[in-house]
Backbone as a printed PyTorch tensor [residue, N CA C, xyz], in Angstrom:
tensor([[[ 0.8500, -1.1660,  0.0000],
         [ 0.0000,  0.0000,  0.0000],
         [ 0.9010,  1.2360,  0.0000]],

        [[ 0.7720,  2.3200, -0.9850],
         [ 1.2220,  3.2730, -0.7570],
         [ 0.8060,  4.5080, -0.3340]],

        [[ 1.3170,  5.3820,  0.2530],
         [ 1.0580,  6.6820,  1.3410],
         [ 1.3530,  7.7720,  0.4880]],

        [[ 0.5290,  8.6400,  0.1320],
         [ 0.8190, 10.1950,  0.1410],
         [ 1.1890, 10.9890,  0.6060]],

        [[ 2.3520, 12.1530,  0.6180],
         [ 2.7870, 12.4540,  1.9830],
         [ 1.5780, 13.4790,  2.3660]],

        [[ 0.5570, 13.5940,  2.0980],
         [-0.4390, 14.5540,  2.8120],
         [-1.2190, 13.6800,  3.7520]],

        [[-1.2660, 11.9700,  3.6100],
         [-1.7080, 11.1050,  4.3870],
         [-0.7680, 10.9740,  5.3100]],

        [[ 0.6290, 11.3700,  5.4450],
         [ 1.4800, 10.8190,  6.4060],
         [ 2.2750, 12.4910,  7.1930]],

        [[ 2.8650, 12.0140,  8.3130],
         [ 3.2870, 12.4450,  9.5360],
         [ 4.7020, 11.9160,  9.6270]],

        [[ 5.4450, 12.2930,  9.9510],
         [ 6.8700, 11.6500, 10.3170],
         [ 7.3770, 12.7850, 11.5960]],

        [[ 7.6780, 11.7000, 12.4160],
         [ 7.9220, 12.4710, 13.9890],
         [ 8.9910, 11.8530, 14.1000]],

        [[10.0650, 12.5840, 14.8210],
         [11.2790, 12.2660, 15.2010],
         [11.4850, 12.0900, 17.0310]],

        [[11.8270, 11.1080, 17.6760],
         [12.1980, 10.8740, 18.7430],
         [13.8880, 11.7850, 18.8530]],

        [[13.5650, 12.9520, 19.1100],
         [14.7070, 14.0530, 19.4930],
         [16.3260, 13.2530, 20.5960]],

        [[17.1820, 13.3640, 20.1300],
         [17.8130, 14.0520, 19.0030],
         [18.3270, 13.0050, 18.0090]],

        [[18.5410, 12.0670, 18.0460],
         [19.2190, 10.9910, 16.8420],
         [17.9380, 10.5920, 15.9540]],

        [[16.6690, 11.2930, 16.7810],
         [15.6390, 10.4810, 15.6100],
         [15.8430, 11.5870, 14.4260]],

        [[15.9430, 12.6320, 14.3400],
         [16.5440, 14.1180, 13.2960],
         [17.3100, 13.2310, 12.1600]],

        [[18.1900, 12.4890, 12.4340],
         [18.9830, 12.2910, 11.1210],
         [18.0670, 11.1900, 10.2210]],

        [[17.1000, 10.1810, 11.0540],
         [16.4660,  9.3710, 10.0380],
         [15.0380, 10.3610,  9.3160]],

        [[14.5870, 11.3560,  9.8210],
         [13.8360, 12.3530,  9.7470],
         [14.6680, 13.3900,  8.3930]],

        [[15.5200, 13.5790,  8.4130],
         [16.6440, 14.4300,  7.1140],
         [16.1790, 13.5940,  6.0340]],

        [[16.6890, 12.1270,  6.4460],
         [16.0510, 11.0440,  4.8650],
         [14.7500, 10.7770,  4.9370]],

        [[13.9870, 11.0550,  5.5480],
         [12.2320, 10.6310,  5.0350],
         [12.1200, 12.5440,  4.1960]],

        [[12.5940, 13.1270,  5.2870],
         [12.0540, 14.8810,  4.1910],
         [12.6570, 15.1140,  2.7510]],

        [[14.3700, 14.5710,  2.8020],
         [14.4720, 14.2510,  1.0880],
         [13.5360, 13.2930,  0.2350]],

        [[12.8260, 12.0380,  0.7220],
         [12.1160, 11.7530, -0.0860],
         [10.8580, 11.4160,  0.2030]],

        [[10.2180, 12.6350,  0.5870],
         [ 9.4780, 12.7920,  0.7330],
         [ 8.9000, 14.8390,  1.3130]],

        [[ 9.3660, 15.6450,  0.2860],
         [ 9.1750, 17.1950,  0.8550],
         [ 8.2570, 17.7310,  1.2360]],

        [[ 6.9160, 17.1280,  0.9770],
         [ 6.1040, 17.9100,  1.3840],
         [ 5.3280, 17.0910,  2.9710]],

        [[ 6.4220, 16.0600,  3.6040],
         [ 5.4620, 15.2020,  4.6490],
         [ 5.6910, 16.2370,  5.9070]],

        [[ 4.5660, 16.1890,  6.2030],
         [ 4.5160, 17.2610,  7.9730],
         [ 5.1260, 16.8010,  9.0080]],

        [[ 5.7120, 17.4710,  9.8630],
         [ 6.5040, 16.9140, 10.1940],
         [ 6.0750, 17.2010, 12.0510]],

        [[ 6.8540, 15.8020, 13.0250],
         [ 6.4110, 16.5210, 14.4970],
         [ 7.9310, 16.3580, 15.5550]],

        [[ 7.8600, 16.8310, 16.7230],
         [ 9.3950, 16.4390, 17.3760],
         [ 8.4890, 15.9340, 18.5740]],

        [[ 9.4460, 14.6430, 19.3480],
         [ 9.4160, 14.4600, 20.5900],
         [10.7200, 14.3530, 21.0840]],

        [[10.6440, 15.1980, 22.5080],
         [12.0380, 14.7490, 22.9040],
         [12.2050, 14.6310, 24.4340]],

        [[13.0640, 12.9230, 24.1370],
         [12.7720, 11.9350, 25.4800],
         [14.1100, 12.3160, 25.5900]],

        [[14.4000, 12.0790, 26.8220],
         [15.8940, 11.9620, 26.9410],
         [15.8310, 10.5930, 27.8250]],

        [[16.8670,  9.9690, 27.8120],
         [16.8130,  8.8680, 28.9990],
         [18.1650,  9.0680, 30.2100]],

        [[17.9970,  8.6220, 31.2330],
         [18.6230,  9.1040, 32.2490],
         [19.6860,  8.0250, 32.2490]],

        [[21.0340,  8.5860, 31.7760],
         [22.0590,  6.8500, 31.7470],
         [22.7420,  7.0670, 32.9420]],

        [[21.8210,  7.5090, 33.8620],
         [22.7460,  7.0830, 35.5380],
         [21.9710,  6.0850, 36.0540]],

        [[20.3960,  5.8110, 35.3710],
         [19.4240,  5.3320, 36.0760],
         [20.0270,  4.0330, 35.7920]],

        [[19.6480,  2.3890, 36.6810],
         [20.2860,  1.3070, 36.1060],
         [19.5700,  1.2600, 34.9800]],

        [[18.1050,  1.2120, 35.1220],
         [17.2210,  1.1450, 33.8270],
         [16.7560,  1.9460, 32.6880]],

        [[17.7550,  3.2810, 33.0380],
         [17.9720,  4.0230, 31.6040],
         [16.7590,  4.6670, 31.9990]],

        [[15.8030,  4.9740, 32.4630],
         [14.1600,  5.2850, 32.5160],
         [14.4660,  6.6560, 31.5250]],

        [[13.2700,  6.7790, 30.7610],
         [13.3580,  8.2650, 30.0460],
         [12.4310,  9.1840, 30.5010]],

        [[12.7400, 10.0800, 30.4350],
         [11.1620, 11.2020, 30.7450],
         [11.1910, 12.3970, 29.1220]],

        [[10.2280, 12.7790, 29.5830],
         [ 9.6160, 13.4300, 28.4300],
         [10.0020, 14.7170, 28.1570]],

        [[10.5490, 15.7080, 27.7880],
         [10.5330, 16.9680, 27.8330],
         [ 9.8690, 17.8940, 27.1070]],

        [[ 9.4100, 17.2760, 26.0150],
         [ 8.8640, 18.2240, 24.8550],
         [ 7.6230, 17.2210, 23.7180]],

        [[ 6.4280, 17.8410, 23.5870],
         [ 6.2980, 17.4550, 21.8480],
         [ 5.0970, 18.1150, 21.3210]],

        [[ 5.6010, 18.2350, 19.8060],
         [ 4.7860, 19.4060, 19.1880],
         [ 4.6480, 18.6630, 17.5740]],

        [[ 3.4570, 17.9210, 17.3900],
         [ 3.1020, 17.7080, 16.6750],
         [ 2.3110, 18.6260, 15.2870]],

        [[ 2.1710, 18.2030, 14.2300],
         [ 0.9600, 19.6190, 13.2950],
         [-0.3870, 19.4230, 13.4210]],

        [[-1.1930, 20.4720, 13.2630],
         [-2.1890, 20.2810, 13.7400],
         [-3.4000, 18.9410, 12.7930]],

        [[-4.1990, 18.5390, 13.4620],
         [-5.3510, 17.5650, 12.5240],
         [-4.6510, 15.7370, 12.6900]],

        [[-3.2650, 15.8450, 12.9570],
         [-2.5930, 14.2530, 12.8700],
         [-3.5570, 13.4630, 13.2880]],

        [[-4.2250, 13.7010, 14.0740],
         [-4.9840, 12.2780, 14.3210],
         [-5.9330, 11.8500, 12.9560]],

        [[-6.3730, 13.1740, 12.4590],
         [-7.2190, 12.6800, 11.1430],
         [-7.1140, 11.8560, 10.2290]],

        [[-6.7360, 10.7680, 10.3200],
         [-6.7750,  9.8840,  8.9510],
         [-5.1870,  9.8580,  8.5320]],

        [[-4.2470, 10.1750,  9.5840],
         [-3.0270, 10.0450,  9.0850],
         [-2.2920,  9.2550,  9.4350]],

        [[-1.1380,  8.8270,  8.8270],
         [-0.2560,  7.7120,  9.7030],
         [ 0.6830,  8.3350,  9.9540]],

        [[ 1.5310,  8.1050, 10.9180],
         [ 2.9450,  8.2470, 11.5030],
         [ 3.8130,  7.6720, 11.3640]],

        [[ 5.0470,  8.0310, 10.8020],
         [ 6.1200,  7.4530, 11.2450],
         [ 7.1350,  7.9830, 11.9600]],

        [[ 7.2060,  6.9830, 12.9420],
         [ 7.6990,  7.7860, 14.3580],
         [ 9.8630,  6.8900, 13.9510]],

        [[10.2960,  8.1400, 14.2200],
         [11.8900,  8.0600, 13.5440],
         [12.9210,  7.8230, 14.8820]],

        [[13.4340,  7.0370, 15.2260],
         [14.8740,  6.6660, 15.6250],
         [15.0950,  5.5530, 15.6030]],

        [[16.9510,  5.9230, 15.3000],
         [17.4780,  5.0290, 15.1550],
         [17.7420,  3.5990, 16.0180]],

        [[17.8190,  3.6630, 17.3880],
         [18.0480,  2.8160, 17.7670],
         [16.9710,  2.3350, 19.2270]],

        [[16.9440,  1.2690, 19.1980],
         [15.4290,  0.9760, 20.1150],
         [16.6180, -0.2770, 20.7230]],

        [[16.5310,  0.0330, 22.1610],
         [17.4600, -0.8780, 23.0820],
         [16.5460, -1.4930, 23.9900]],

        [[15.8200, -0.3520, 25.2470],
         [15.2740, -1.3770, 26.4660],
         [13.6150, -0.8850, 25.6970]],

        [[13.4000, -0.1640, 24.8130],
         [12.4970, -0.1070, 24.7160],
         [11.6380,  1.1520, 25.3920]],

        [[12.2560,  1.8870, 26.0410],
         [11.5650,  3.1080, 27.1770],
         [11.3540,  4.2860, 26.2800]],

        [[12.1970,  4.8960, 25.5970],
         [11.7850,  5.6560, 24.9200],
         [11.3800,  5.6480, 24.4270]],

        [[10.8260,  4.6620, 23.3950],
         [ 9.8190,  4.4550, 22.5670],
         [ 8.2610,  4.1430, 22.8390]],

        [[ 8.6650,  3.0730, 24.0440],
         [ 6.7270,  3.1230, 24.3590],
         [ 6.3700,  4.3650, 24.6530]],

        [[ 7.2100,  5.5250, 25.4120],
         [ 7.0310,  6.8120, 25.7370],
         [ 6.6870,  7.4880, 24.8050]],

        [[ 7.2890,  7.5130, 24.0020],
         [ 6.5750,  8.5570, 22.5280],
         [ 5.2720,  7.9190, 22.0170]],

        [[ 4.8320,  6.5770, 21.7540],
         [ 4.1000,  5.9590, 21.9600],
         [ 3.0700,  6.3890, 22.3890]],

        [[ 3.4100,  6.3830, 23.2100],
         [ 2.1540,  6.8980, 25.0620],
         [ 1.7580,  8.4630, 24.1870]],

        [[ 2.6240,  9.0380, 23.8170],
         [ 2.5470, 10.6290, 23.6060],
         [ 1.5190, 10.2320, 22.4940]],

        [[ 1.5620, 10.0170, 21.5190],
         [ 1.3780,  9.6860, 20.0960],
         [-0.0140,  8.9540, 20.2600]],

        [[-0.3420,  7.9320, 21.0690],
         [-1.2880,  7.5700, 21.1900],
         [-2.6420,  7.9510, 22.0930]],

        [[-2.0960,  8.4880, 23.2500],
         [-2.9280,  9.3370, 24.3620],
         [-2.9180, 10.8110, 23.9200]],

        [[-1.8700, 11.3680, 24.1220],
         [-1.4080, 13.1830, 23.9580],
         [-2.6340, 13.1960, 22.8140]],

        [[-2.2950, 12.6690, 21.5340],
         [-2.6480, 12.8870, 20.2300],
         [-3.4710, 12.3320, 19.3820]],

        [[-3.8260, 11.0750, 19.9640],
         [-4.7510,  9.8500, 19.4890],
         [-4.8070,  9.0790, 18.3180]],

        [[-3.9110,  9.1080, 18.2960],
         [-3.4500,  8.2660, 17.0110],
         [-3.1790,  7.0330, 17.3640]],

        [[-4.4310,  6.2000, 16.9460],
         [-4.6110,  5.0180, 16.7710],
         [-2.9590,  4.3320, 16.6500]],

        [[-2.6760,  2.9280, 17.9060],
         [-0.9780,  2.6920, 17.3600],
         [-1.4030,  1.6750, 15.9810]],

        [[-2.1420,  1.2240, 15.2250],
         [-2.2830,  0.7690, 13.6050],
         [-1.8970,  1.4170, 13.0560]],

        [[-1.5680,  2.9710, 12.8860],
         [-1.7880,  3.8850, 12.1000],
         [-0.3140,  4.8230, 12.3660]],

        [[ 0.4180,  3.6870, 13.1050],
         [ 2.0900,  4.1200, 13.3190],
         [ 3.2280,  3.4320, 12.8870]],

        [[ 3.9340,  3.8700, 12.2850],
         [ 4.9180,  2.7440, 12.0300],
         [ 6.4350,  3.1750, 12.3460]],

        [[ 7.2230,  2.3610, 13.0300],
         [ 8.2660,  2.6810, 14.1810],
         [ 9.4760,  2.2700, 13.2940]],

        [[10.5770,  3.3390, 12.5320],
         [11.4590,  3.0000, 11.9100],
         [12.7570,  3.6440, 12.8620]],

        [[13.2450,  2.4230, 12.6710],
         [14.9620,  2.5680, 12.8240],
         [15.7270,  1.9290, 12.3080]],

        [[16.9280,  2.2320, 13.1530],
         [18.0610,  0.8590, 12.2290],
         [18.7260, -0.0610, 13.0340]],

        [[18.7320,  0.0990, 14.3430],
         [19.3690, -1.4270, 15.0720],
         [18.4100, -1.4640, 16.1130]],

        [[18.1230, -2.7810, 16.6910],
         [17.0560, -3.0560, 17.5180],
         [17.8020, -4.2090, 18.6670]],

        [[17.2190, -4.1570, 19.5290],
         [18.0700, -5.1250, 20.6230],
         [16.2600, -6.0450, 20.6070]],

        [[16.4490, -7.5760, 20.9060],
         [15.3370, -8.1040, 21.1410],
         [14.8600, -7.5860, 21.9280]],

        [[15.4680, -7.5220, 23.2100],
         [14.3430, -7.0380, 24.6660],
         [13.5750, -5.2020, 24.0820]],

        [[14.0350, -4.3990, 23.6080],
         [13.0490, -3.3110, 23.3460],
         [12.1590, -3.8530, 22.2830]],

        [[12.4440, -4.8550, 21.2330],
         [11.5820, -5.3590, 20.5790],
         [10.2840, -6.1380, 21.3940]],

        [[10.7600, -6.7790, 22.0150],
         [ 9.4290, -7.3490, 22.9220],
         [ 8.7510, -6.6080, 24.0200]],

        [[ 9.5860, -5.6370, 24.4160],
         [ 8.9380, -4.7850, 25.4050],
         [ 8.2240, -3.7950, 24.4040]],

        [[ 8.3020, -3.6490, 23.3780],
         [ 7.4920, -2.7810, 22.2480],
         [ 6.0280, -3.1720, 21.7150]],

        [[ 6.6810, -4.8430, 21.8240],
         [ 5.2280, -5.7410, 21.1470],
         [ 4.0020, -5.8230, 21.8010]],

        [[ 4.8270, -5.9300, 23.5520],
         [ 4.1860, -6.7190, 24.3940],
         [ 3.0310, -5.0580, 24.7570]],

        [[ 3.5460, -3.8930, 24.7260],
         [ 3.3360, -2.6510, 24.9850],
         [ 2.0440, -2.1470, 23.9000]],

        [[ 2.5180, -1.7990, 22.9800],
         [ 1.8700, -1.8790, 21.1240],
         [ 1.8120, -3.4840, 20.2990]],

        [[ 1.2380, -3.9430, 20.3420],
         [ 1.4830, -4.8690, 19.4680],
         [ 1.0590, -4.5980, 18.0180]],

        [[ 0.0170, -3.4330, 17.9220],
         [-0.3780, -2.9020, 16.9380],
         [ 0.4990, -1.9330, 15.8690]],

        [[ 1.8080, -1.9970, 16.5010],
         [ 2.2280, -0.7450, 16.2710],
         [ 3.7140, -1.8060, 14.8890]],

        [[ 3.6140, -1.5900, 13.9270],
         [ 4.7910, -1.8620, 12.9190],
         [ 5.8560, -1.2210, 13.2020]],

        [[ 6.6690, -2.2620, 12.4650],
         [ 8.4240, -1.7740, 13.2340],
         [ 9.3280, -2.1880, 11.9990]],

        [[ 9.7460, -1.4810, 11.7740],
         [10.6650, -1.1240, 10.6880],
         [11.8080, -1.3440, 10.5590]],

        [[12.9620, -2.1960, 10.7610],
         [14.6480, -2.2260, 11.2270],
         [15.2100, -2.8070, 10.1110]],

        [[16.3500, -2.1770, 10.3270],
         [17.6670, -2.8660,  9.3990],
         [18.3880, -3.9440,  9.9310]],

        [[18.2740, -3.7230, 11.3490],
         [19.1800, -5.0300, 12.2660],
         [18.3600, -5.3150, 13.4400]],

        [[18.2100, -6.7490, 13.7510],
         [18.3750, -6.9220, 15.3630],
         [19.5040, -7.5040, 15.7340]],

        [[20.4080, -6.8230, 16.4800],
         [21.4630, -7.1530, 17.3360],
         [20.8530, -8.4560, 18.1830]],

        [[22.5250, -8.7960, 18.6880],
         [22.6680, -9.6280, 19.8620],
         [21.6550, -9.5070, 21.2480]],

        [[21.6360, -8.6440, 21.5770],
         [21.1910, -8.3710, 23.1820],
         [21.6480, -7.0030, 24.1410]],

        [[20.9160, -6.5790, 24.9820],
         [21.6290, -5.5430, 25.4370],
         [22.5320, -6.3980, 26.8970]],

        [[23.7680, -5.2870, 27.1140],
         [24.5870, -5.8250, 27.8880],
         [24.1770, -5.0720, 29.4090]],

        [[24.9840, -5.3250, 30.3500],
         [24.2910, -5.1260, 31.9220],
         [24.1910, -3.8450, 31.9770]],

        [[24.4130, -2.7700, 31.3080],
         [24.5940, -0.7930, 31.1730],
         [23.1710, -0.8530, 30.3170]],

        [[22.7400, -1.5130, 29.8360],
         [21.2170, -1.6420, 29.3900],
         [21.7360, -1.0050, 27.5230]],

        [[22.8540, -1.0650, 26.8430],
         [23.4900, -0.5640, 25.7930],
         [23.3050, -1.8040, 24.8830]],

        [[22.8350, -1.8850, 23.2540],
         [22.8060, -3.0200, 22.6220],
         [24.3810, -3.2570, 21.9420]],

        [[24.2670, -4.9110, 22.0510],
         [25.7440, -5.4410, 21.6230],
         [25.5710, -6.2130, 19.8710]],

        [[26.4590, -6.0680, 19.8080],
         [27.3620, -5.1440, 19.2380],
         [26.8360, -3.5690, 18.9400]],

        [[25.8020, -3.0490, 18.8410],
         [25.7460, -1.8450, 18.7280],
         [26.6040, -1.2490, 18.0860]],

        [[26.3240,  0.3860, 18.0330],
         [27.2540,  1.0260, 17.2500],
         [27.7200,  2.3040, 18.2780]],

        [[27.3680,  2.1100, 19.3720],
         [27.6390,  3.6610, 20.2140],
         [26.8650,  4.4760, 20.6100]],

        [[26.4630,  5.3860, 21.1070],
         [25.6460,  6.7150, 20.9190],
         [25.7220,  7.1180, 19.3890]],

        [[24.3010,  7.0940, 18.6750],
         [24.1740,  7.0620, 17.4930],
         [24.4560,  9.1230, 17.0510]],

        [[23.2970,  9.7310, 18.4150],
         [23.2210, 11.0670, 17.5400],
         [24.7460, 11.7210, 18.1070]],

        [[25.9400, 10.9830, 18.6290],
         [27.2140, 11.5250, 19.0180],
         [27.6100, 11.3220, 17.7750]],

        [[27.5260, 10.2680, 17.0750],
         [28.1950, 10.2830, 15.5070],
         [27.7630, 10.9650, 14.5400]],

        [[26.5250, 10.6820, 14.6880],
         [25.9330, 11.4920, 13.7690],
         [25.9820, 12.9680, 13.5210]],

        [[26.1230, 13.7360, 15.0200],
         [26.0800, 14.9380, 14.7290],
         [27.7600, 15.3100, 15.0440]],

        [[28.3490, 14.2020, 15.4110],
         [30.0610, 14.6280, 15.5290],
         [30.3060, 15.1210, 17.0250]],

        [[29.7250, 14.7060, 17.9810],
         [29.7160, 15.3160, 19.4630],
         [30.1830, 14.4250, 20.3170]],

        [[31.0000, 13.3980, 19.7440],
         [31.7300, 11.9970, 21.2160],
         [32.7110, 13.0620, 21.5470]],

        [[32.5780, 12.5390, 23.0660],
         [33.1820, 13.2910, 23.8760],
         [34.9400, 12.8430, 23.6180]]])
């Protein structure tokens, strides 16, 4: 089935979800666009995220789908969180979402399913597993440190 971008939404999970968000707006210029931005706490053992921000365009719930953008989905927290936003905040049915990234650890995959099961998921990889820092292995690092050139 194909999407029009006046039928579709593309939201970025702030800040590494921005760079998979750069390639949906090249192909695709005229799709509307929304930000959420989770941060997750990496002192917590369980990474927990909280919410700080989100500003979707107006009408999204109408008949549109989402695709909600980052790259990497590990324990799974930030994502049911935007989720939560996307589906409560905004009401968008989770059928009517589809969750792209590019590396996935099983456990955020099942904590995603078990959470949304409705919700499509999009990946280039599932990794190994996450290791005891709650980080997926092999992984690639802090994605938006590369991406935007900011490792410490």
């Amino acid at each position: 089935k194909t999407l029009e971008a006046s039928r579709l939404c593309a939201v970025s999970i702030e800040r590494s979800g921005s760079a998979l968000l750069e390639v949906v707006r090249e192909c695709m210029p005229g799709i509307a666009v929304g930000k959420i931005l989770i941060q997750r706490d990496e002192s917590a053992p369980e990474k927990t995220p909280t919410l700080y921000y989100s500003k979707l365009p107006p009408n999204v719930d109408e008949n549109k789908y989402v695709l909600l953008c980052d790259p990497m989905l590990a324990t799974g927290g930030s994502a049911i969180m935007a989720l939560d936003v996307l589906a409560v905040k905004y009401n968008i049915p989770p059928q009517r979402i589809i969750f792209a990234n590019v590396i996935c650890a099983p456990e955020g995959l099942k904590a995603l399913a078990k959470t949304y099961p409705k919700v499509k998921v999009v990946t280039a990889c599932v990794d190994s597993h996450l290791n005891d820092s709650k980080f997926i292995v092999p992984g690639l690092g802090d994605y938006g440190d590369r991406f935007f050139n900011t490792e410490g």
